[in-house]
mmCIF file as gemmi writes it, N, C-alpha and C atoms, coordinates in Angstrom:
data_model
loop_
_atom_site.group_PDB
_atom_site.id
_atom_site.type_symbol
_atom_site.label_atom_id
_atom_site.label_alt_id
_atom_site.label_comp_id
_atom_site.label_asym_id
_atom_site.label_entity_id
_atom_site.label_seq_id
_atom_site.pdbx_PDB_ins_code
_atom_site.Cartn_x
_atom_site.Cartn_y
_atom_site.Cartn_z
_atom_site.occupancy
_atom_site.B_iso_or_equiv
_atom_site.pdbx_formal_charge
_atom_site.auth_seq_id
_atom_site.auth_asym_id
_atom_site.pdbx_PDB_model_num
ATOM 1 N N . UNK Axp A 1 ? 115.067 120.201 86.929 1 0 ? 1 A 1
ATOM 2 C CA . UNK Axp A 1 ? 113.769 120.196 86.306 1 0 ? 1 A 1
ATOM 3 C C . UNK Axp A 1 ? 113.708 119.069 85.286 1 0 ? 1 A 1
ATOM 4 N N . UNK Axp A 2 ? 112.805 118.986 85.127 1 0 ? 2 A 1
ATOM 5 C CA . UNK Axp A 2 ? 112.019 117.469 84.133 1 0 ? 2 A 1
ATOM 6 C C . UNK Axp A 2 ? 111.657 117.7 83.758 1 0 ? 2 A 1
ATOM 7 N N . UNK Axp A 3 ? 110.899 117.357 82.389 1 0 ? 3 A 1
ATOM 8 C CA . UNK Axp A 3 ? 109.731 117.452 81.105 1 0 ? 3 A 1
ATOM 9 C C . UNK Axp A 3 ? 109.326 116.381 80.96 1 0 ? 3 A 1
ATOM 10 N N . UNK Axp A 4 ? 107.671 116.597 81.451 1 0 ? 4 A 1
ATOM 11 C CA . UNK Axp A 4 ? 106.97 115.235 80.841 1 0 ? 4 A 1
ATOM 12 C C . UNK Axp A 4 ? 106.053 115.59 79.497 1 0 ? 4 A 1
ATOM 13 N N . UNK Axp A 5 ? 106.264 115.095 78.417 1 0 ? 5 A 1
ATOM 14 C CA . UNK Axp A 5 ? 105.855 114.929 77.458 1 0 ? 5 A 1
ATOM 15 C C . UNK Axp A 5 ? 104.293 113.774 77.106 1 0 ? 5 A 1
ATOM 16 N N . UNK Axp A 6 ? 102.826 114.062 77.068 1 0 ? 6 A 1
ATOM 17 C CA . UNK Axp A 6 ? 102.368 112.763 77.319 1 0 ? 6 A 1
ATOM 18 C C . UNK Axp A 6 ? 101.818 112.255 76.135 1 0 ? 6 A 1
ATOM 19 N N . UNK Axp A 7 ? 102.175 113.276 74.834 1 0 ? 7 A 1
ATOM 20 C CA . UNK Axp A 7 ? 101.833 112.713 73.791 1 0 ? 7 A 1
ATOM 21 C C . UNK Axp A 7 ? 100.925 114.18 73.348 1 0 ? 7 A 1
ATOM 22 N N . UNK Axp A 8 ? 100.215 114.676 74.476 1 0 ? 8 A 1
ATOM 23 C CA . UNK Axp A 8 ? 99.157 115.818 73.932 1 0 ? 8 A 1
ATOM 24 C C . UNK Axp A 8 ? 99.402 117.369 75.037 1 0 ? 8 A 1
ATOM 25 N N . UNK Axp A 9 ? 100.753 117.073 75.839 1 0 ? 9 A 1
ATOM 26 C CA . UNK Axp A 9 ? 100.822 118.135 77.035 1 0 ? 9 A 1
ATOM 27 C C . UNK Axp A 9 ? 101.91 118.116 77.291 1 0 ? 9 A 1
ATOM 28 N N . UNK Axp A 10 ? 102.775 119.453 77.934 1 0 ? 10 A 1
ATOM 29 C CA . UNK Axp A 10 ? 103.565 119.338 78.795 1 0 ? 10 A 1
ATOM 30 C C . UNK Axp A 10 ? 103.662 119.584 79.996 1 0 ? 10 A 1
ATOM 31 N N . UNK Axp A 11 ? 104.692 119.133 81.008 1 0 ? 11 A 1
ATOM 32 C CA . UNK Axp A 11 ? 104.708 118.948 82.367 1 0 ? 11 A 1
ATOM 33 C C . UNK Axp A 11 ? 106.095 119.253 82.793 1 0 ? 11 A 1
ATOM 34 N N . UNK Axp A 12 ? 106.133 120.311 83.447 1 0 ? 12 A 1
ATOM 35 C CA . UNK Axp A 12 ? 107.523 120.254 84.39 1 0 ? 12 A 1
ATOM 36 C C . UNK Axp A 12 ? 107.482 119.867 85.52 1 0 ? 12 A 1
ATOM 37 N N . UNK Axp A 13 ? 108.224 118.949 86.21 1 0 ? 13 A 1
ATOM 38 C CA . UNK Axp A 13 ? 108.306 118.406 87.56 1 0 ? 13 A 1
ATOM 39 C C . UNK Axp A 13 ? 109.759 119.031 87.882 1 0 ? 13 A 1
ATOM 40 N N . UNK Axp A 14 ? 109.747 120.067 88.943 1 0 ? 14 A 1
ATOM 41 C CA . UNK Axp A 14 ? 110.838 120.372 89.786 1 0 ? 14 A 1
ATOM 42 C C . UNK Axp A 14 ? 111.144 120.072 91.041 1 0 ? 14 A 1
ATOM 43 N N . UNK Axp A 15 ? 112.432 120.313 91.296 1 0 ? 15 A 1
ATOM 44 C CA . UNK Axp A 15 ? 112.875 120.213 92.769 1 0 ? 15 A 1
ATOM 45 C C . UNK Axp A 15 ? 113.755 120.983 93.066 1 0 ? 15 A 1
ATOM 46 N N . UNK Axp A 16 ? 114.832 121.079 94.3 1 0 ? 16 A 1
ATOM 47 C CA . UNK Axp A 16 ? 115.463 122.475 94.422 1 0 ? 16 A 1
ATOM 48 C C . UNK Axp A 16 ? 116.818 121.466 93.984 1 0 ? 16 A 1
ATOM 49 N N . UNK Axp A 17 ? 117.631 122.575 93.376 1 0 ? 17 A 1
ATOM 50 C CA . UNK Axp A 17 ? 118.785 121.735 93.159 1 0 ? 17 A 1
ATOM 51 C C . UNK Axp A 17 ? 119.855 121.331 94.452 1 0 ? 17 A 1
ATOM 52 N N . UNK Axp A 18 ? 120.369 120.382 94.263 1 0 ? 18 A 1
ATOM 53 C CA . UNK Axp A 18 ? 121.331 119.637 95.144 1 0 ? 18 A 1
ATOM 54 C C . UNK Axp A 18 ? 122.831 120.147 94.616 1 0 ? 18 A 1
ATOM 55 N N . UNK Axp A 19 ? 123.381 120.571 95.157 1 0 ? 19 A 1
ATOM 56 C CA . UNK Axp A 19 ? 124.903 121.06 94.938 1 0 ? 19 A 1
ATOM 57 C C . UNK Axp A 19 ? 125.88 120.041 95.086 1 0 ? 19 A 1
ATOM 58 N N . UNK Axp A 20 ? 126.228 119.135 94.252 1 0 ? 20 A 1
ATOM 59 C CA . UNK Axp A 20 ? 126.881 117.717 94.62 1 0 ? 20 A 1
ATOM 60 C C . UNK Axp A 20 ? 127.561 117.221 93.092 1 0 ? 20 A 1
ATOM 61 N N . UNK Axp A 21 ? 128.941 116.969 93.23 1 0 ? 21 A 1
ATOM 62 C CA . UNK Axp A 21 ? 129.18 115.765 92.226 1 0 ? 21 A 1
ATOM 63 C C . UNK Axp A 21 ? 128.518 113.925 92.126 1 0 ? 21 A 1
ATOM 64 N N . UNK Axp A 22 ? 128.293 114.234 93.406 1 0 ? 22 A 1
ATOM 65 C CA . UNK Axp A 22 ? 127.752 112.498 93.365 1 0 ? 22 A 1
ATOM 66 C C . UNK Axp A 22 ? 126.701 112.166 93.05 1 0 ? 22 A 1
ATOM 67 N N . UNK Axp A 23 ? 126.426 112.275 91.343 1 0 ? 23 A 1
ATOM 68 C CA . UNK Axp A 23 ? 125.621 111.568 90.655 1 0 ? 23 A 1
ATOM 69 C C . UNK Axp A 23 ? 125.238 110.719 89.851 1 0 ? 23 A 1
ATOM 70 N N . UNK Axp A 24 ? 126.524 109.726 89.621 1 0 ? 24 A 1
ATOM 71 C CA . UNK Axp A 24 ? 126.554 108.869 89.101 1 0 ? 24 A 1
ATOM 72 C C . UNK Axp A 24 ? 125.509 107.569 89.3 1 0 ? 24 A 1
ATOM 73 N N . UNK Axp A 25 ? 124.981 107.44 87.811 1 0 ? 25 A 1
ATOM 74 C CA . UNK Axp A 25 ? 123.88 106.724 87.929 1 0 ? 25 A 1
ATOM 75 C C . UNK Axp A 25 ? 122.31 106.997 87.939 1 0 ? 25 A 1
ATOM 76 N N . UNK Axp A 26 ? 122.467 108.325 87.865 1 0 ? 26 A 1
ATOM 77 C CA . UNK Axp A 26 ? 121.137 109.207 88.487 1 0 ? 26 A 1
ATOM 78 C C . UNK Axp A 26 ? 120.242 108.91 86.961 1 0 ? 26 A 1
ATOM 79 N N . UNK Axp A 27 ? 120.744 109.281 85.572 1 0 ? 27 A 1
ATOM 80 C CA . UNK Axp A 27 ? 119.569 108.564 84.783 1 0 ? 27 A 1
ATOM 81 C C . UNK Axp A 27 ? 119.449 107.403 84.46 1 0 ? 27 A 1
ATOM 82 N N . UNK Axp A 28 ? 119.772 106.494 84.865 1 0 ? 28 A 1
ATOM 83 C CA . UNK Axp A 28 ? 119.627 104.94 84.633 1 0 ? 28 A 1
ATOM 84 C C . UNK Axp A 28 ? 118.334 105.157 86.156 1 0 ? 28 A 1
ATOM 85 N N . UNK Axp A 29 ? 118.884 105.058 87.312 1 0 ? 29 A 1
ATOM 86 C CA . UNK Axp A 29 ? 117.821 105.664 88.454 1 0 ? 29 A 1
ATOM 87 C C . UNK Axp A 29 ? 117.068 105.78 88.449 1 0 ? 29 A 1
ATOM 88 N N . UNK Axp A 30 ? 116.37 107.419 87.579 1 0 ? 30 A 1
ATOM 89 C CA . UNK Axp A 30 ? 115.482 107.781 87.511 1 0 ? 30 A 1
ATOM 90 C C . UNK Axp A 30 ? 114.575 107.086 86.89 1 0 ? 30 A 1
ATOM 91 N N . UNK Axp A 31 ? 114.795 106.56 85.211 1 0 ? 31 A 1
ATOM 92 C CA . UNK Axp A 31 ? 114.297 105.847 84.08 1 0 ? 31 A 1
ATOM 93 C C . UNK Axp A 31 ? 113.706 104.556 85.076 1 0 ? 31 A 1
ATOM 94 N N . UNK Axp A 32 ? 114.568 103.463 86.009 1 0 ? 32 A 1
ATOM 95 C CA . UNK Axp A 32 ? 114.128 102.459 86.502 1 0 ? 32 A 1
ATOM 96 C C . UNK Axp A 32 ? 112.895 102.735 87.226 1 0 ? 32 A 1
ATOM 97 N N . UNK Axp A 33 ? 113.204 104.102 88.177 1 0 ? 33 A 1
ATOM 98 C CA . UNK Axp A 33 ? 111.863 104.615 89.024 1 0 ? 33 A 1
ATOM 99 C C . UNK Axp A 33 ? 110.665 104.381 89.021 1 0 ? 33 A 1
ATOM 100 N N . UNK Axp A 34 ? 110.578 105.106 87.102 1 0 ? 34 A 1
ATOM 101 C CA . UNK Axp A 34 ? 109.861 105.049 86.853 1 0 ? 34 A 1
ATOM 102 C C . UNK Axp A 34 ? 108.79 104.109 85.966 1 0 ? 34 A 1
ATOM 103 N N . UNK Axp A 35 ? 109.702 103.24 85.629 1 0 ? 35 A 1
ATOM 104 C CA . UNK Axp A 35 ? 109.572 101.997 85.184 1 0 ? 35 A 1
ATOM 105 C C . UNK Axp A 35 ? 108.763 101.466 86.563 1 0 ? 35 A 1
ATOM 106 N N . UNK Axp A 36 ? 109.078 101.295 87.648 1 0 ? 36 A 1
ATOM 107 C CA . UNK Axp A 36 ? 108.76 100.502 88.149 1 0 ? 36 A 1
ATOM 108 C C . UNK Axp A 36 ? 107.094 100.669 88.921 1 0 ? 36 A 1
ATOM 109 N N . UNK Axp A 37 ? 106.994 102.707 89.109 1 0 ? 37 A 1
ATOM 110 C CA . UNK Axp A 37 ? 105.715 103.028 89.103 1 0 ? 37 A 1
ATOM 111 C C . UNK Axp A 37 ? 104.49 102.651 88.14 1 0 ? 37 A 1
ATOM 112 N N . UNK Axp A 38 ? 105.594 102.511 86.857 1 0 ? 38 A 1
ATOM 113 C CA . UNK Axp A 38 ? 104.15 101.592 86.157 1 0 ? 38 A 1
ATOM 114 C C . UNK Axp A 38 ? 104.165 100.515 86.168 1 0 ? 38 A 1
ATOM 115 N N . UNK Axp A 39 ? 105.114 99.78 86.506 1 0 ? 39 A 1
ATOM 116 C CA . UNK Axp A 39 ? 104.946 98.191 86.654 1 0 ? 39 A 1
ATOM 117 C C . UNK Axp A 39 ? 103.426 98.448 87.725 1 0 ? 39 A 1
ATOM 118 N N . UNK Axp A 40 ? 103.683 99.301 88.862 1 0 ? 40 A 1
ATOM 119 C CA . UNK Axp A 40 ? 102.881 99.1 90.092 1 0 ? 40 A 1
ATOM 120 C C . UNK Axp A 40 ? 101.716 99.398 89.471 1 0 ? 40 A 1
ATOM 121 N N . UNK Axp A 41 ? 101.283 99.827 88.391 1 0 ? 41 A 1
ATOM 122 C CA . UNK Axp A 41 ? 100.214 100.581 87.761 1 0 ? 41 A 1
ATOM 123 C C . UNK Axp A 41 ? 100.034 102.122 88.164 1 0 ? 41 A 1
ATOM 124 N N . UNK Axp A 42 ? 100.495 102.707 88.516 1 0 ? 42 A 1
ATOM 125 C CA . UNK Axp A 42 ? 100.347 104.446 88.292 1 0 ? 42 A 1
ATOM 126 C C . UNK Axp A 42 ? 100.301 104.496 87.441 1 0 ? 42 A 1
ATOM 127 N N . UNK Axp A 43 ? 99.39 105.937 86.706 1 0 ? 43 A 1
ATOM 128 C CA . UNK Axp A 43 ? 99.708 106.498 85.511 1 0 ? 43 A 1
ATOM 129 C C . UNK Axp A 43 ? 101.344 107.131 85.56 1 0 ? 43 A 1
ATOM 130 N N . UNK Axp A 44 ? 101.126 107.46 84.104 1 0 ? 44 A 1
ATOM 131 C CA . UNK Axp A 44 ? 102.811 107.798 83.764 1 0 ? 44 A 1
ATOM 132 C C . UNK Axp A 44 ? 103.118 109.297 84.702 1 0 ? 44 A 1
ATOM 133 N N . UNK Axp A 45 ? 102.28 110.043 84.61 1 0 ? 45 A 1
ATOM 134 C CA . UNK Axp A 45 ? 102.207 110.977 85.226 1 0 ? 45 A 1
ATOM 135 C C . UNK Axp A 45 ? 102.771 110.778 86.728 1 0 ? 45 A 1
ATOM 136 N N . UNK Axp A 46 ? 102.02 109.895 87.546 1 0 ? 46 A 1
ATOM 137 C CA . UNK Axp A 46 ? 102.128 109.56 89.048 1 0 ? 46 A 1
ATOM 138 C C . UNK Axp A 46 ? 103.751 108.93 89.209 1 0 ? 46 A 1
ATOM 139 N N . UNK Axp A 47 ? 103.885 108.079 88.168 1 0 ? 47 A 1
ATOM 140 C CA . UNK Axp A 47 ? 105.37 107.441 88.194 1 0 ? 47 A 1
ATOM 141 C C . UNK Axp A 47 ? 106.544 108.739 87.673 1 0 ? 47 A 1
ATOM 142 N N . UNK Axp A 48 ? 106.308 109.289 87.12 1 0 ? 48 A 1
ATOM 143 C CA . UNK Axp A 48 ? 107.58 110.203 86.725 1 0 ? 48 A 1
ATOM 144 C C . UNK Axp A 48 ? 107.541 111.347 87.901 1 0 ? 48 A 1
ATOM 145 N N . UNK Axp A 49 ? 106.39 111.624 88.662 1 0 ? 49 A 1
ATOM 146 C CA . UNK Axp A 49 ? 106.627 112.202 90.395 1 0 ? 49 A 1
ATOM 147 C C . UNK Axp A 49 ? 107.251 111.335 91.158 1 0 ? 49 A 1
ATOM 148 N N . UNK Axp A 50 ? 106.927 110.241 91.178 1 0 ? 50 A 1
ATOM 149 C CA . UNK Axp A 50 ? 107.743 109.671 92.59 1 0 ? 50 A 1
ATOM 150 C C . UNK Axp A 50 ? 109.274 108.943 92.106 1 0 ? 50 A 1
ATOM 151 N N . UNK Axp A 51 ? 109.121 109.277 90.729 1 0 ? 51 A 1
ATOM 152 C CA . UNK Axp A 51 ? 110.872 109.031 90.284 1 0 ? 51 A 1
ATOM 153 C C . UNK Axp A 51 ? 111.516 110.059 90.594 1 0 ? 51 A 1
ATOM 154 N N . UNK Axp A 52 ? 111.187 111.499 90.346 1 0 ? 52 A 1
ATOM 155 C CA . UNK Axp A 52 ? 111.54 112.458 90.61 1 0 ? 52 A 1
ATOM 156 C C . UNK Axp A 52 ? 111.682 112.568 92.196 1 0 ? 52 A 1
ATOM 157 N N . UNK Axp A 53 ? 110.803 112.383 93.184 1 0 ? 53 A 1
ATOM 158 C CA . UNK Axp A 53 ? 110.905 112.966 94.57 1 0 ? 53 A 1
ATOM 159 C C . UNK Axp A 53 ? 112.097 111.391 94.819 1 0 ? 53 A 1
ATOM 160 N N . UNK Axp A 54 ? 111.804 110.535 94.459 1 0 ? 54 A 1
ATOM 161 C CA . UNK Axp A 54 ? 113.199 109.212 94.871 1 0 ? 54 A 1
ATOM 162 C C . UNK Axp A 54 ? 114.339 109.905 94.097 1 0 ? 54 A 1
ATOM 163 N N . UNK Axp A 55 ? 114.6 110.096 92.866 1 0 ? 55 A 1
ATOM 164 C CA . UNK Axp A 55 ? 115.91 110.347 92.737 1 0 ? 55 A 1
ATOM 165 C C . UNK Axp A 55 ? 116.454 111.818 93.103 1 0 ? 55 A 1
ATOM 166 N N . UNK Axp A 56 ? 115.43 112.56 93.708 1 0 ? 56 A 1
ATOM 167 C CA . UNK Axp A 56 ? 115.963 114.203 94.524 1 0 ? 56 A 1
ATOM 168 C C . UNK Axp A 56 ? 116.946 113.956 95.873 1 0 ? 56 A 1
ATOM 169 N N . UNK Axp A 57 ? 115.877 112.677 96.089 1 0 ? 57 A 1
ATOM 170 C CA . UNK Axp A 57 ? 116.541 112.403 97.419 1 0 ? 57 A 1
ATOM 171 C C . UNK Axp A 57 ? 117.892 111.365 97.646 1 0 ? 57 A 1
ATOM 172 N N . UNK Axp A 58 ? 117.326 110.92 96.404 1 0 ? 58 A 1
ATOM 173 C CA . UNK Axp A 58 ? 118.949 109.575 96.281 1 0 ? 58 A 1
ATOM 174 C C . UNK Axp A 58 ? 120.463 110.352 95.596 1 0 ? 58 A 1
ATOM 175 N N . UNK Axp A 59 ? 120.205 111.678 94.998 1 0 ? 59 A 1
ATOM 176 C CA . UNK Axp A 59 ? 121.222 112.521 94.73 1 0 ? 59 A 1
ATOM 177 C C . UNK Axp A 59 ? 121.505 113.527 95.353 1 0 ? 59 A 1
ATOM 178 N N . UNK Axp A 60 ? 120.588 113.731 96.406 1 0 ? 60 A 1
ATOM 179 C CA . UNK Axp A 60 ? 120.862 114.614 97.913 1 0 ? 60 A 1
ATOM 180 C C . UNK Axp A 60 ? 121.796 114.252 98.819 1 0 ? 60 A 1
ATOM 181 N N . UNK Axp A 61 ? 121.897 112.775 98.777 1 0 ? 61 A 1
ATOM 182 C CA . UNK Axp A 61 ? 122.471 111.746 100.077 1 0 ? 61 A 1
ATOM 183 C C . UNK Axp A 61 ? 123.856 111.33 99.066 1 0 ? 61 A 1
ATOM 184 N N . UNK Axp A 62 ? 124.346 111.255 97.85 1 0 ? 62 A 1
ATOM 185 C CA . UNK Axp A 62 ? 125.183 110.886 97.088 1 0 ? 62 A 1
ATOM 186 C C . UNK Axp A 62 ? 126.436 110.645 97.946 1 0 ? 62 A 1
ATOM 187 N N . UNK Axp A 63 ? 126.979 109.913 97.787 1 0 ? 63 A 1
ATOM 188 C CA . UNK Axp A 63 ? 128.697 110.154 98.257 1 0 ? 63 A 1
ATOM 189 C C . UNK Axp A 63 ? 129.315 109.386 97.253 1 0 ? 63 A 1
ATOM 190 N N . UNK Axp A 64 ? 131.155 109.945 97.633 1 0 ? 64 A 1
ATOM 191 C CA . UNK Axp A 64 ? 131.846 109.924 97.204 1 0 ? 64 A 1
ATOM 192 C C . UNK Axp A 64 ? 132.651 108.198 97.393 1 0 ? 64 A 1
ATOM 193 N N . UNK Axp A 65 ? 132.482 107.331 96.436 1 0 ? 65 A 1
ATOM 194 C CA . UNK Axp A 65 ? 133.061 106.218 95.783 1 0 ? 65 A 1
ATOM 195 C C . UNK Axp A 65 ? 134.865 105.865 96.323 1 0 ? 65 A 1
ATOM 196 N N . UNK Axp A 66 ? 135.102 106.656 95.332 1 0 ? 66 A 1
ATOM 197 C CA . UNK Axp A 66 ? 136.3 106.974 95.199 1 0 ? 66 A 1
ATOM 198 C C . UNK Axp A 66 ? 136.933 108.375 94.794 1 0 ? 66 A 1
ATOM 199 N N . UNK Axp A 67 ? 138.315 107.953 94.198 1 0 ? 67 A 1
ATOM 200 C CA . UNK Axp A 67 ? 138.463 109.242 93.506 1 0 ? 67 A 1
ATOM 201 C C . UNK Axp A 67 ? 138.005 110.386 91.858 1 0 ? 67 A 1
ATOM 202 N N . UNK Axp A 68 ? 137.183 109.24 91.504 1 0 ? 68 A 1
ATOM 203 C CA . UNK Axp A 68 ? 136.603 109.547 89.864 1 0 ? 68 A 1
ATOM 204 C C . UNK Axp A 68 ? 135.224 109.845 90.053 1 0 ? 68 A 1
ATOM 205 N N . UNK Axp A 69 ? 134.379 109.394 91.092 1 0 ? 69 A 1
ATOM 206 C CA . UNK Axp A 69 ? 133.033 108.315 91.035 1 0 ? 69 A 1
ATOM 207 C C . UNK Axp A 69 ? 132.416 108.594 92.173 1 0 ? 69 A 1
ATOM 208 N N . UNK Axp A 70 ? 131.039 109.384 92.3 1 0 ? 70 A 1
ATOM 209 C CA . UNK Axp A 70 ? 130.368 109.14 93.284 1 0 ? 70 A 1
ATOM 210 C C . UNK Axp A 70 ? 128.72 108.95 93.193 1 0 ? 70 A 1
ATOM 211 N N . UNK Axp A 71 ? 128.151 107.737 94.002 1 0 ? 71 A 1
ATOM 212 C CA . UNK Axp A 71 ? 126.818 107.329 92.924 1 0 ? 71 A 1
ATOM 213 C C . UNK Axp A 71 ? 125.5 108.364 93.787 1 0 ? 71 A 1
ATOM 214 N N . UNK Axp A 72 ? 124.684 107.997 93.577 1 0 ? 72 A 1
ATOM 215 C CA . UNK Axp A 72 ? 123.621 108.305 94.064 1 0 ? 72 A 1
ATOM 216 C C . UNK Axp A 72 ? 123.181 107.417 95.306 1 0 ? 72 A 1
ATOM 217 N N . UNK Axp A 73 ? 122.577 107.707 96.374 1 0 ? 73 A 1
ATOM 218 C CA . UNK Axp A 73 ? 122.486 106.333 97.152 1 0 ? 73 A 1
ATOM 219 C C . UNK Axp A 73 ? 120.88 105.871 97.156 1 0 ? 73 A 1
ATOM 220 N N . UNK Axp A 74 ? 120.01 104.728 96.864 1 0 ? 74 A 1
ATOM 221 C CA . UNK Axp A 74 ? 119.244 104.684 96.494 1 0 ? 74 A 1
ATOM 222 C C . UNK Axp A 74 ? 118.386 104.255 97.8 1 0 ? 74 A 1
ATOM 223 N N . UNK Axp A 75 ? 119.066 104.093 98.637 1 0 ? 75 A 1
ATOM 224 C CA . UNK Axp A 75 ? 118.72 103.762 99.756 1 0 ? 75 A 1
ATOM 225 C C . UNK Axp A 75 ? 117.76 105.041 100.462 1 0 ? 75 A 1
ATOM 226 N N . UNK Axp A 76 ? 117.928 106.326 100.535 1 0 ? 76 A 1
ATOM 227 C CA . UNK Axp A 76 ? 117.917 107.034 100.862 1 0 ? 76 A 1
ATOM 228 C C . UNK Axp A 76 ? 116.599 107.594 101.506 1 0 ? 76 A 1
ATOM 229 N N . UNK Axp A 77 ? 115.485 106.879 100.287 1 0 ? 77 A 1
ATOM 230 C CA . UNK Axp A 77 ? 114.199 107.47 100.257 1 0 ? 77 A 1
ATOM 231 C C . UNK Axp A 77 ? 113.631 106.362 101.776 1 0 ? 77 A 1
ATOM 232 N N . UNK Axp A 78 ? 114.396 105.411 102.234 1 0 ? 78 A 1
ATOM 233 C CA . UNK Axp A 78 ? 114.477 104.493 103.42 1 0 ? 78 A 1
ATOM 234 C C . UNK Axp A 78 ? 114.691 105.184 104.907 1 0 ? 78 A 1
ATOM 235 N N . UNK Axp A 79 ? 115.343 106.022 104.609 1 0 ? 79 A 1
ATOM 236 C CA . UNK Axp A 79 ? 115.795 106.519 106.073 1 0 ? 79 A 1
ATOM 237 C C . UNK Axp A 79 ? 115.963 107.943 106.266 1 0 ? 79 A 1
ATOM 238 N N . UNK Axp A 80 ? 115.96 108.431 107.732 1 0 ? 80 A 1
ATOM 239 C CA . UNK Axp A 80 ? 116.52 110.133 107.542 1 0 ? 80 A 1
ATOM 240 C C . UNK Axp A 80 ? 118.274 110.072 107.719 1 0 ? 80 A 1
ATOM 241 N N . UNK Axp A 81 ? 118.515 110.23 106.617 1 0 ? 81 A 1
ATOM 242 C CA . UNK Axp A 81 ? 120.247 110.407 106.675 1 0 ? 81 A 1
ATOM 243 C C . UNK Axp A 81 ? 120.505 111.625 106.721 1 0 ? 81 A 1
């Protein structure tokens, strides 16, 4: 779950949880997401959903790196893996 804060409201954006260590990277991820929905111009609102449904799915698909480390794959929201 998420909290959007917009200055005058709050907002929870959920998803079902993913049972996985491989999340490395997931808030740098998310934060860019959504950065980049407003670059596109969405409201903040519209961008912190489709950060959320991209990084559900980029920490769904996660694998394992190595032995310490497994990232998120960002690729994900690209293909049915």
């Amino acid at each position: 779950m998420d909290l959007l804060f917009d200055g005058k409201t709050f907002e929870w954006f959920e998803a079902d949880s993913v049972p996985t260590q491989f999340t490395h990277g997931a808030g740098c991820t998310s934060s860019a997401a959504v950065t980049a929905g407003l670059a596109k111009g969405f409201t903040v609102r519209e961008s912190v959903q489709q950060a959320k449904q991209f990084i559900t799915q980029a920490i769904a698909n996660g694998f394992r790196l190595n032995d310490f480390v497994g990232p998120t794959r960002h690729s994900a929201h690209r293909a049915n893996l």
